[in-house]
LUMKETOR-300497 format. One line per field, with one value per residue (C-alpha): x, z negated, y; residue in three letters. Coordinates in Angstrom, 2 decimals. Each point is the difference from the previous one (the first is absolute). Last residue first. Example, Ala and Ser with C-alpha at 12.3 -4.5 7.8 and 13.67 -1.06 7.14 Angstrom:
BEGIN
east [13.67, -1.37]
up [-7.14, -0.66]
north [-1.06, -3.44]
code [ser, ala]
END
This chain:
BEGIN
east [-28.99, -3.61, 2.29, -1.50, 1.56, 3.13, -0.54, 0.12, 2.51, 2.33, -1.42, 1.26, 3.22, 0.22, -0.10, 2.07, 3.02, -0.16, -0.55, 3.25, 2.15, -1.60, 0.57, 1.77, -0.34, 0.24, 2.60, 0.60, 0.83, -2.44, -2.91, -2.74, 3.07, 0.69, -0.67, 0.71, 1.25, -3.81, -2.83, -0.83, -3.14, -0.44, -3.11, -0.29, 3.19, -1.21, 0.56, 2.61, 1.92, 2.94, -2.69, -1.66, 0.16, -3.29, 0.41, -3.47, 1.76, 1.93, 3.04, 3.52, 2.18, 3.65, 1.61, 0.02, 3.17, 0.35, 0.56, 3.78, 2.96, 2.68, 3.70, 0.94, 2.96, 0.37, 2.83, 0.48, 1.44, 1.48, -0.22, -3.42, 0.04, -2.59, -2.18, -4.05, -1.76, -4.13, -0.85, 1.55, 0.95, 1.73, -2.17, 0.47, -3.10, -0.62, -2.71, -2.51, 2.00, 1.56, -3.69, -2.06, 2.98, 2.81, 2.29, 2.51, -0.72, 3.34, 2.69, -1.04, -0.74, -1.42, 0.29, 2.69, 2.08, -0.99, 0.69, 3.48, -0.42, -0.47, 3.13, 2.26, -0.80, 0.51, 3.45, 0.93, -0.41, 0.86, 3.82, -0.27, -0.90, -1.84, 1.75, -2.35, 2.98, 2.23, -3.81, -0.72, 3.84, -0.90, -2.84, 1.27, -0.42, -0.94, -2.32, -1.17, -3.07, -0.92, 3.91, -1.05, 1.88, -1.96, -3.23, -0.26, 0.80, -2.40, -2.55, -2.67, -2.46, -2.61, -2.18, 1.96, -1.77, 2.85, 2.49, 1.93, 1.03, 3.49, -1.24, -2.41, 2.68, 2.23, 0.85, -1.95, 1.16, -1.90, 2.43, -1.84, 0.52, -1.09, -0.39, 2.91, -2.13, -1.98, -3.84, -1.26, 0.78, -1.93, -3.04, 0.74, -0.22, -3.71, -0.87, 1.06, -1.27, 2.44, 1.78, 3.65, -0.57, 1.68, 3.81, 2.12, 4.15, 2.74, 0.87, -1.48, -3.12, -1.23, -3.12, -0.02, -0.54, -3.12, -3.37, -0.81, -3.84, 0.73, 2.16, -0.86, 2.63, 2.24, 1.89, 3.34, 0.62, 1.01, -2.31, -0.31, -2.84, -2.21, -0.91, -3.68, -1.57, -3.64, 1.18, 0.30, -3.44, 0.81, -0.16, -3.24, -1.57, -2.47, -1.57, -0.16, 0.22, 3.84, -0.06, -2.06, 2.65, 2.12, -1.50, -0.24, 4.19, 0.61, 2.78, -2.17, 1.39, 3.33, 0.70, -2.96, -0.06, 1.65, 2.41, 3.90, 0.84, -2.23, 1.98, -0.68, -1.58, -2.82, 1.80, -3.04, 2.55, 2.21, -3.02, -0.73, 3.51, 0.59, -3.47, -1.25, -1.57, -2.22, -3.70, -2.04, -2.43, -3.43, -1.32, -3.90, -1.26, -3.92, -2.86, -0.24, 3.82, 1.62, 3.00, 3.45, 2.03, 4.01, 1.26, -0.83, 0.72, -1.31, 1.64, -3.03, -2.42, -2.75, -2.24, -3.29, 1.10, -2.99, 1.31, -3.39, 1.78, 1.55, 3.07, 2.58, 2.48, 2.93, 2.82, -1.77, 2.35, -2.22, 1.72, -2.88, -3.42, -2.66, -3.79, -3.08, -3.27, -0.59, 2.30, 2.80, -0.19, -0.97, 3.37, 2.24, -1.72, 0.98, 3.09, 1.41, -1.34, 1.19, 3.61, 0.04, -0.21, 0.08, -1.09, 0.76, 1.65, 3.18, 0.77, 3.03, 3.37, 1.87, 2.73, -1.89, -3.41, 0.83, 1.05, -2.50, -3.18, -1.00, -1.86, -3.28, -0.52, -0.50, -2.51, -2.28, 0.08, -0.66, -3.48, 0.24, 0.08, 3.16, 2.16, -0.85, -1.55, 1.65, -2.56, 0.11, 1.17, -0.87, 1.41, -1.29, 3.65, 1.19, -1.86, -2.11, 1.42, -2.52, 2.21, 3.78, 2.70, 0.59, 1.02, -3.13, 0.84, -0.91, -2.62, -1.23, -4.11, -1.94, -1.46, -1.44, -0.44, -1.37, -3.62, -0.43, -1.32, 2.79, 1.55, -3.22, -0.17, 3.93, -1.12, -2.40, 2.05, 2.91, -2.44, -0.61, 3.57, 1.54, -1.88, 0.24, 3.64, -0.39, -1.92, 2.13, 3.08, 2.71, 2.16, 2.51, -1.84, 0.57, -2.16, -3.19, 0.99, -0.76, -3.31, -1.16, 0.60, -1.91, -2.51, -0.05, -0.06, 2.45, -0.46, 0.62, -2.06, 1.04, -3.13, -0.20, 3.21, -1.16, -3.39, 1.78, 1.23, 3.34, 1.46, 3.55, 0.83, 2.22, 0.88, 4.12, 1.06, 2.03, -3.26, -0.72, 3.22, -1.42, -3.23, -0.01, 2.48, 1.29, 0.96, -1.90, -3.13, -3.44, -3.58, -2.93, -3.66, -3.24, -2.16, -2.27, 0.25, 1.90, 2.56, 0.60, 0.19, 2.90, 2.04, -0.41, 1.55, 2.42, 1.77, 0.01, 1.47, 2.42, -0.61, 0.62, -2.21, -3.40, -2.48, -3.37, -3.42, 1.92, 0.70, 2.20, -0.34, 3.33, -0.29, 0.05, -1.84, 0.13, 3.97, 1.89, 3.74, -0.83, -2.17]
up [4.63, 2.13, 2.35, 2.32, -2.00, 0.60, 3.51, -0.43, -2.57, 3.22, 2.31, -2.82, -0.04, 3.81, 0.47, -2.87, 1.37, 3.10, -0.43, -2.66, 3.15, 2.55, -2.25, 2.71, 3.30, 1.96, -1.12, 2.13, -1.05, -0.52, -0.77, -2.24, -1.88, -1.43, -4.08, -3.19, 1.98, -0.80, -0.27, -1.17, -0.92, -1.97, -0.96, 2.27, 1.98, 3.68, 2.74, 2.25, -0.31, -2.57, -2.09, 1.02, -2.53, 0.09, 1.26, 1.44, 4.03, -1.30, -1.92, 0.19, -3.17, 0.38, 2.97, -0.13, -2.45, -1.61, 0.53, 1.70, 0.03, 2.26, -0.97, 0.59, -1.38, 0.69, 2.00, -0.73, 2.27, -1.44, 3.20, 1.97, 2.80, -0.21, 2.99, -1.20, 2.45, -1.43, 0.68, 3.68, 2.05, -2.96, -3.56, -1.82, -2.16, 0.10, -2.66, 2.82, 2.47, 0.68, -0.53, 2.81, 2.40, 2.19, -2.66, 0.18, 3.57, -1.19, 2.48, 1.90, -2.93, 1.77, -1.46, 1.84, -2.77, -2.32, 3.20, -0.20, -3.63, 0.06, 2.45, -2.17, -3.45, 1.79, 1.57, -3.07, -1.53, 2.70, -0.48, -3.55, 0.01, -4.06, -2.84, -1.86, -1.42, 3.19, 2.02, -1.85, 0.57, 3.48, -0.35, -1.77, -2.99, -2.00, -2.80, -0.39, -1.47, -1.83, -1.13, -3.33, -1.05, 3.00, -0.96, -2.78, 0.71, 2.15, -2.03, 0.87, 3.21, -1.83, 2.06, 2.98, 2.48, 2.84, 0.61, -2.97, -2.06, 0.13, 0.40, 3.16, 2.77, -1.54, 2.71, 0.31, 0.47, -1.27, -0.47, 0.45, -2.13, 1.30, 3.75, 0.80, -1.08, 3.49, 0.83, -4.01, 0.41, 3.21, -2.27, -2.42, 2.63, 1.00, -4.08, -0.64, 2.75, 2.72, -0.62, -0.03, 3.46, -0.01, 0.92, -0.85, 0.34, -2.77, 0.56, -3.65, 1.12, 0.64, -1.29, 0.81, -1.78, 0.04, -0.45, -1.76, -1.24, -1.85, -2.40, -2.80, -2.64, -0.11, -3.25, -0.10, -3.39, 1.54, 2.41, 3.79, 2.31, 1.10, 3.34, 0.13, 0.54, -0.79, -0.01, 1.70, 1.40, 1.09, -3.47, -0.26, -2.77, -0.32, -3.53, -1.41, -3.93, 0.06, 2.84, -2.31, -2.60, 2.90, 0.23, -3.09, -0.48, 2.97, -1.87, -0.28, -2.76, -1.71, 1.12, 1.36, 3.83, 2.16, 1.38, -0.17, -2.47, 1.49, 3.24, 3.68, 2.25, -1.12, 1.70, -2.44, -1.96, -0.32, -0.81, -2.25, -2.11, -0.15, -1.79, -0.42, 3.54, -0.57, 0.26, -1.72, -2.94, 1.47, -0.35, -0.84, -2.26, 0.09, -1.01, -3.09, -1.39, -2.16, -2.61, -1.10, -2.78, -0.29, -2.51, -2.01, 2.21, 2.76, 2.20, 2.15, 1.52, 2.32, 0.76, 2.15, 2.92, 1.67, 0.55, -1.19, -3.14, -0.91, 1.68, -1.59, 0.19, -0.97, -1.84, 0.00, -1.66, -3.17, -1.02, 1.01, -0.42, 1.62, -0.94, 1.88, -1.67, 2.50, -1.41, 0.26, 3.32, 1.28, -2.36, 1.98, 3.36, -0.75, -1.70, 3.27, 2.53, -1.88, -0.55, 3.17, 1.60, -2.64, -3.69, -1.97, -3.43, 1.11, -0.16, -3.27, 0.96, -0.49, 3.36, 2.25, -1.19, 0.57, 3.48, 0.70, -1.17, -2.84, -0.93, -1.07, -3.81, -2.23, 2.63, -0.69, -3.67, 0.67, 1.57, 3.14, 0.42, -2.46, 3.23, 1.91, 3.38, 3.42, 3.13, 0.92, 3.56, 3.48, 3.27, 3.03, 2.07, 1.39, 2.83, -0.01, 1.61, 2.06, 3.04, -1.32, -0.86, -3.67, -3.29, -0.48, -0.90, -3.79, -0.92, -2.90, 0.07, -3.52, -2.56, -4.04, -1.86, -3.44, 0.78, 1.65, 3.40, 1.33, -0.38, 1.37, 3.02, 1.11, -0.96, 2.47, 2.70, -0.42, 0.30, 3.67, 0.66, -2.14, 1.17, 3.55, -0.90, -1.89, 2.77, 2.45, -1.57, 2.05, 2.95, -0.27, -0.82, 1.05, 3.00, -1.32, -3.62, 1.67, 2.33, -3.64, -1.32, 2.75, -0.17, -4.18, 0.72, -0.15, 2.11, -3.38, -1.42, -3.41, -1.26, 2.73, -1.74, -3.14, 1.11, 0.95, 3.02, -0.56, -3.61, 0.50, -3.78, -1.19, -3.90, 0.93, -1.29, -3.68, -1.68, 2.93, -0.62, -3.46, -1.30, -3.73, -2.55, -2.75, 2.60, 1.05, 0.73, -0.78, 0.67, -1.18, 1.12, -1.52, 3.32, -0.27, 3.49, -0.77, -2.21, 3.12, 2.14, -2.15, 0.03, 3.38, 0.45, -2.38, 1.38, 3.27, -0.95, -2.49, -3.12, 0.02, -0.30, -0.28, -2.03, 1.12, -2.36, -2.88, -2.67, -3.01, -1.34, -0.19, -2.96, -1.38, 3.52, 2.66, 0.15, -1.47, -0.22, -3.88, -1.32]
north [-25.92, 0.32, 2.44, 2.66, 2.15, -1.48, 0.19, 4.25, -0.43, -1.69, 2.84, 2.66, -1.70, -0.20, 3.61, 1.54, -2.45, 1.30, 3.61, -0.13, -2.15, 2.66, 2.89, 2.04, -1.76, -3.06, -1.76, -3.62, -3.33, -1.40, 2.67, -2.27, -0.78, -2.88, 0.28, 0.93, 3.33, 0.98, -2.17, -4.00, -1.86, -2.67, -1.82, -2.44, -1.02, 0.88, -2.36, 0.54, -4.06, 1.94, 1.48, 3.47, 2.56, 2.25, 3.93, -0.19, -0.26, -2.74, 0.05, -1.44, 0.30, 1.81, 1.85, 4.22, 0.10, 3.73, 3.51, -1.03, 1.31, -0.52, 1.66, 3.42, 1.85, 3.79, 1.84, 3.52, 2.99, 3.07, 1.09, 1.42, -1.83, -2.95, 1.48, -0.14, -1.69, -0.82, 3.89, -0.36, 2.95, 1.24, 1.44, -3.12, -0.92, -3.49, -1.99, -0.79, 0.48, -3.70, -0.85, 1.71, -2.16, 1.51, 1.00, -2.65, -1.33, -2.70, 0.50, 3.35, 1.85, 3.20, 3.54, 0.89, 1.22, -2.76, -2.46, 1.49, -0.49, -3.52, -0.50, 1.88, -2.05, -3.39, 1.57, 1.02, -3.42, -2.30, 2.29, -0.77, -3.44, -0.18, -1.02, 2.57, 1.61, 0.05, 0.70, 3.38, 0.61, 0.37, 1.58, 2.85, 1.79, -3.05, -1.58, -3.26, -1.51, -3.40, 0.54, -0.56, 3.59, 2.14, -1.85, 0.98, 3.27, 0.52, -1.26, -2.65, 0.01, -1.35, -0.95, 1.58, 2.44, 1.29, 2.37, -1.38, 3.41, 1.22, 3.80, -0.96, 0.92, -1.87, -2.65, -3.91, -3.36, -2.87, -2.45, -3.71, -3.16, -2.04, 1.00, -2.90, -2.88, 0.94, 0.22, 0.72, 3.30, 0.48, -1.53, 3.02, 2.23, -1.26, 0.14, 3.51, 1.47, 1.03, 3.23, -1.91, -1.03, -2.97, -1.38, 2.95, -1.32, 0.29, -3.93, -1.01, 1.75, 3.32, 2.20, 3.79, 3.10, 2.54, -0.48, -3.11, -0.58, -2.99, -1.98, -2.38, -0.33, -3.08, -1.10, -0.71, 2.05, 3.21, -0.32, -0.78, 1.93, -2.80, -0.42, -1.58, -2.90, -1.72, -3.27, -3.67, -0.72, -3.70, -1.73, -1.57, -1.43, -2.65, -0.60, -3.32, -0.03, 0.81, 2.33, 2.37, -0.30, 0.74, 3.31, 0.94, -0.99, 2.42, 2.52, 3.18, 1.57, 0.60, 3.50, 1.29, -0.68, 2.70, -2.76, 0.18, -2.51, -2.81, 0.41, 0.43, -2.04, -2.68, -3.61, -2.25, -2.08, 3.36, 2.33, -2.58, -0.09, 3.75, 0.35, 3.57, 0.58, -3.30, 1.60, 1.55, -0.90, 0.27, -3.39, 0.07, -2.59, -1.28, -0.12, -1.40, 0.84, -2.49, 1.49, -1.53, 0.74, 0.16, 2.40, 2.27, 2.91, -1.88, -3.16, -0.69, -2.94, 1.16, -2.95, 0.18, -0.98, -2.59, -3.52, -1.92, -1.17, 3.77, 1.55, 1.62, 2.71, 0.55, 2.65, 2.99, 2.66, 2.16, 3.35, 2.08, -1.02, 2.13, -0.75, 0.70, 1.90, 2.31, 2.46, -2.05, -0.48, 3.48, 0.99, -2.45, 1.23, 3.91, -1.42, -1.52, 2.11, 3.10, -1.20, -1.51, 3.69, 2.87, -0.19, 3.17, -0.21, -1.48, -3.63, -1.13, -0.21, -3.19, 1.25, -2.75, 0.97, 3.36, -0.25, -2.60, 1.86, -1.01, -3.44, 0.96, -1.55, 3.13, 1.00, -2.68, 0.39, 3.45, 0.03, 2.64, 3.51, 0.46, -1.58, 2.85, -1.13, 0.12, -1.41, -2.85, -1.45, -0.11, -1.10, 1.15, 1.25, 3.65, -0.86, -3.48, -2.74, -1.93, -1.42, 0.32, 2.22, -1.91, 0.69, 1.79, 4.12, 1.11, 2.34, -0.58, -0.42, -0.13, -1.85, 0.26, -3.05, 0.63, 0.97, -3.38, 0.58, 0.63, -3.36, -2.02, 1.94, -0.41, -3.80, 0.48, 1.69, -2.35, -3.28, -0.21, 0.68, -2.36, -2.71, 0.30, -0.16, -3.16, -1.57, 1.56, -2.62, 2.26, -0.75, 2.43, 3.17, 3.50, 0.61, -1.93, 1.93, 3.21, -0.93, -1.43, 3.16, 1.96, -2.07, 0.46, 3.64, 3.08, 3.11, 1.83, 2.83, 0.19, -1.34, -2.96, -1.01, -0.06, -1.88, -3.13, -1.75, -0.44, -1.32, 0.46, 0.94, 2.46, 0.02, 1.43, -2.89, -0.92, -0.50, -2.79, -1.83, -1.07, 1.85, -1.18, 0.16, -2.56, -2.02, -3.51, 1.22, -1.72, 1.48, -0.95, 0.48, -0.93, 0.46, 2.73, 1.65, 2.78, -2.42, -2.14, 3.29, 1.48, -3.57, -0.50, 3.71, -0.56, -2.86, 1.38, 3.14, -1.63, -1.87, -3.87, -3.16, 1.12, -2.59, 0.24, -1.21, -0.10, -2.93, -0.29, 3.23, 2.21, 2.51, 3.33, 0.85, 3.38, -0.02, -3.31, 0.05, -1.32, -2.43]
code [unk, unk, unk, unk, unk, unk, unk, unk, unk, unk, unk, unk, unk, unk, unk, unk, unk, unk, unk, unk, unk, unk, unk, unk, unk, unk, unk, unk, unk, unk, unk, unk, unk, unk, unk, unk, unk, unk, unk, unk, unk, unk, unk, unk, unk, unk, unk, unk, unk, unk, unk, unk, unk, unk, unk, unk, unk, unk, unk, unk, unk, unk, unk, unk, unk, unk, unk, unk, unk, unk, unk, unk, unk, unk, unk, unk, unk, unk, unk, unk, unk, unk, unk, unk, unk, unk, unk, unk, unk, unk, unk, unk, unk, unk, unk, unk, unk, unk, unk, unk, unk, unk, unk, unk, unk, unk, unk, unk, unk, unk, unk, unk, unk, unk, unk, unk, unk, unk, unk, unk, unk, unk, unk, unk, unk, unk, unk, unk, unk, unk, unk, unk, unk, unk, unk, unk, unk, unk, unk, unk, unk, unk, unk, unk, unk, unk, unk, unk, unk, unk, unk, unk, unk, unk, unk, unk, unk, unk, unk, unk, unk, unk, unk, unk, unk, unk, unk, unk, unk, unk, unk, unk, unk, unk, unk, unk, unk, unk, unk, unk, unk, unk, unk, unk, unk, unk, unk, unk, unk, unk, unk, unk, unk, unk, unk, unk, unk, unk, unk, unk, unk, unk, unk, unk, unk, unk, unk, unk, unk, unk, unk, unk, unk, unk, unk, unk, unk, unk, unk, unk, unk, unk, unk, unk, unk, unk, unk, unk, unk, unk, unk, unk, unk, unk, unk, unk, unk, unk, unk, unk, unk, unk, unk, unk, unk, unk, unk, unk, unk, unk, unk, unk, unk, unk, unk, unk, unk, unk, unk, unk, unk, unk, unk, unk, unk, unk, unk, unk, unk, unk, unk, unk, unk, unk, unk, unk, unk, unk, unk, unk, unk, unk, unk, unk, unk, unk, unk, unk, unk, unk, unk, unk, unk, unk, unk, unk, unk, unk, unk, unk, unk, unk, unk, unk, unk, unk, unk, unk, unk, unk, unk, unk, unk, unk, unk, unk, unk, unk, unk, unk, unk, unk, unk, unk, unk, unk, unk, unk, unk, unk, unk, unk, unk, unk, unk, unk, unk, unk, unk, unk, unk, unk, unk, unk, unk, unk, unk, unk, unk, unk, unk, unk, unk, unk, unk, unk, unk, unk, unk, unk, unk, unk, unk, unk, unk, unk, unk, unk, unk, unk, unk, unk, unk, unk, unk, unk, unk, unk, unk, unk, unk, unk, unk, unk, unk, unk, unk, unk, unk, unk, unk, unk, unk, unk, unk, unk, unk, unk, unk, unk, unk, unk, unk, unk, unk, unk, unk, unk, unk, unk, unk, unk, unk, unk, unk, unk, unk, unk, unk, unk, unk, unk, unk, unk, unk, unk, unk, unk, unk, unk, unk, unk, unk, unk, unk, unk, unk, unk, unk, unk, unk, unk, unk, unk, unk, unk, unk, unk, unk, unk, unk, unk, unk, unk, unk, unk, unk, unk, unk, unk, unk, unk, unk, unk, unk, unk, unk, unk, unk, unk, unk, unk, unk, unk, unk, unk, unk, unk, unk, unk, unk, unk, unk, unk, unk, unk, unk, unk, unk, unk, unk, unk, unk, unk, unk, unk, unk, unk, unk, unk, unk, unk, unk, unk, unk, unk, unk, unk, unk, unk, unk, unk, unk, unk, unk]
END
């Protein structure tokens, strides 16, 4: 059969049965395998690794050896002091959860010879009660893609600027392009199986109520396989489908999230639903601003140092150096922040003052209109349709507080974050004055990383039914589900942490399984 890595065919029975093939996805999948279980995984593209190919591969695993390695003052107290301070009223069992296991699964990783880990520092998103300086996320380390078994590597998704351009992944492996195939090629080595090209469709449940269906539309068609212990959901969330982030009031717009193109549209998830599972809604997304393409696409944004953000009326209303997620959220306040001009000067040769993945051509941009072009502000705004006079006066406020090195309206440059990627030389690294004419205004529109509501989970990663008992035999991890976060963002690699977390607790019950 083809779209098959590690088999020549599907069998009709496996031990676990991974629905999707991101981070989370991967990492049940890898541990299954390690442990002996006949594992298969099914993904709907003809690549694997999703949104999590596209990230930067941290994870917010606290707790763990890597950070002691690099010396941090980072500890699961001091994590659960953090996420105390940051949560809105959290399930603690879940949380508890997550924090007793991230050290041992941490463990379990780097022990195989194939998973290799280390600190990146990258500030928290928040200034609160167990932050750790300069942030205790981790991620993989970079590995040439001729390092690891080819058939796996033939099937990473690229990264998301080449993926969306057709391009093919380069020859070294950096951030979710090593997670992914580093755990795709544990998998398959261990005896597991990676089908590409295969949709899940259903699910069923046997006489006794246990899930032990997974129905597909493959290559050849529609089949249907039973897994023993049990099926993992790890498929993502909603982000692609227009018509449930409507029924379920998700901000923003299918067209503008980082998503694949074509993926992630929610029908896992209410296949679930369909044989009893609870879901919850209430998480909304994991936001960001999204730089405006050519085609109406969003790109992910971060790290800006320089320009400003205004509205329809020409005004600021955030602190454009706030992590991605928290600005996004301002975004989402007012109808009247979508889109955004991002107003910045030329002081960086025409280049966004800020990360954009991708940030697209100049050019491109120029002749779409995504961007315009002008000497002056005040013809900035005529082709922006933008109040002039609110316009200037927006522009000469900000860089009176550049010059004084104190954003009086928004504390922009106050926080460890607003720094991290800055690097004006004025009284303030994060203030940068907008002065230097020709002047260009940039589209922004909300973008998101993904839905965060979905399936609700206990503290072993099992799907509860709609009266909180578990569904036997399914489990459920990653943006497949309600986050264990709400609401909030704690840090880089907290929805990738996550997701690896309660995927390897949900193999860990499998084990445990009779099946």
């Amino acid at each position: 059969m083809s779209g098959l890595v590690g088999a020549d065919t599907l069998q009709q029975e496996y031990d676990v049965v991974v629905v999707g093939s991101g981070g989370g996805a991967l990492t049940g999948a890898a541990l299954a395998a390690a442990a002996g279980l006949s594992t298969l995984v099914l993904e709907r593209t003809p690549l694997v690794g999703g949104t999590s190919a596209y990230s930067g591969g941290a994870c917010w695993l606290p707790g763990t050896d890597v950070q002691q390695r690099a010396g941090l003052p980072d500890s699961t107290e001091g994590a659960r002091a953090y996420l105390a301070a940051v949560l809105d009223d959290p399930d603690q069992d879940r949380v508890e959860a997550l924090l007793a296991q991230a050290p041992r699964l941490v463990a379990q990783l780097e022990a195989d010879p194939l998973m290799e880990l280390e600190w990146i520092p990258f500030s928290e998103y928040y200034d609160a009660p167990g932050r750790v300086p300069m942030g205790r996320s981790i991620q993989p380390r970079n590995i040439r893609r001729d390092e690891l078994d080819p058939a796996v590597t033939a099937v990473v998704r690229p990264p998301v600027e080449r993926d969306r351009a057709g391009q093919p992944g380069r020859s070294t492996l950096s951030g979710g392009q090593s997670l992914i195939a580093r755990l795709a090629a544990m998998t398959v080595r261990d005896g597991g199986t990676i089908a590409v090209g295969h949709q899940v469709t259903g699910f069923g449940r046997d006489a006794d109520g246990r899930a032990t269906t997974v129905r597909y539309d493959g290559p050849h068609g529609p089949g249907e396989v039973r897994a023993r212990r049990g099926i993992l959901v790890a498929a993502g969330g909603f982000e692609g489908s227009a018509e449930r982030r409507t029924a379920h009031g998700t901000p923003g717009d299918a067209a503008w999230t980082m998503a694949p193109r074509g993926t992630n549209t929610g029908e896992v998830i209410d296949a679930a639903a369909a044989i009893g599972a609870a879901t919850d809604w209430s998480g909304e997304g994991w936001f960001c601003p999204g730089l405006q393409q050519p085609d109406g696409s969003g790109a992910f944004t971060l790290g800006f140092r320089g320009g400003v953000m205004v509205d329809a009326a020409a005004r600021r209303y955030g602190n454009e150096c706030l992590p991605y997620d928290r600005f996004g959220r301002v975004m989402a306040e007012d109808p009247s922040r979508t889109p955004s001009w991002f107003v910045f000067d030329s002081r960086e040769d025409g280049r966004l003052p800020a990360i954009a993945m991708p940030e697209g051509d100049r050019a491109e941009h120029l002749a779409a209109g995504t961007w315009v072009e002008a000497d002056t502000l005040e013809d900035l705004a005529a082709a922006t349709g933008l109040d002039a006079d609110t316009l200037v006066a927006t522009v000469e406020r900000y860089n009176g507080f550049a010059a004084a090195g104190k954003d009086e309206d928004f504390g922009r440059g106050e926080d460890e974050y607003d720094t991290f990627f800055a690097g004006g030389g004025g009284p303030s690294a994060a203030l940068v004055p907008v002065d230097k004419a020709p002047f260009t205004a940039a589209r922004f529109v909300l973008s998101d990383l993904g839905t965060k509501g979905g399936l609700v989970t206990d503290a072993s990663g099992r799907v509860l039914d709609t009266d909180g008992a578990p569904i036997p035999g399914l489990y459920a991890a990653s943006n497949s589900t309600a986050s264990v976060f709400g609401s909030a963002y704690p840090g880089p690699g907290a929805p990738l942490g996550a997701a690896m977390t309660f995927a390897s607790l949900a193999v860990e019950d499998m084990r445990h399984e009779i099946g």
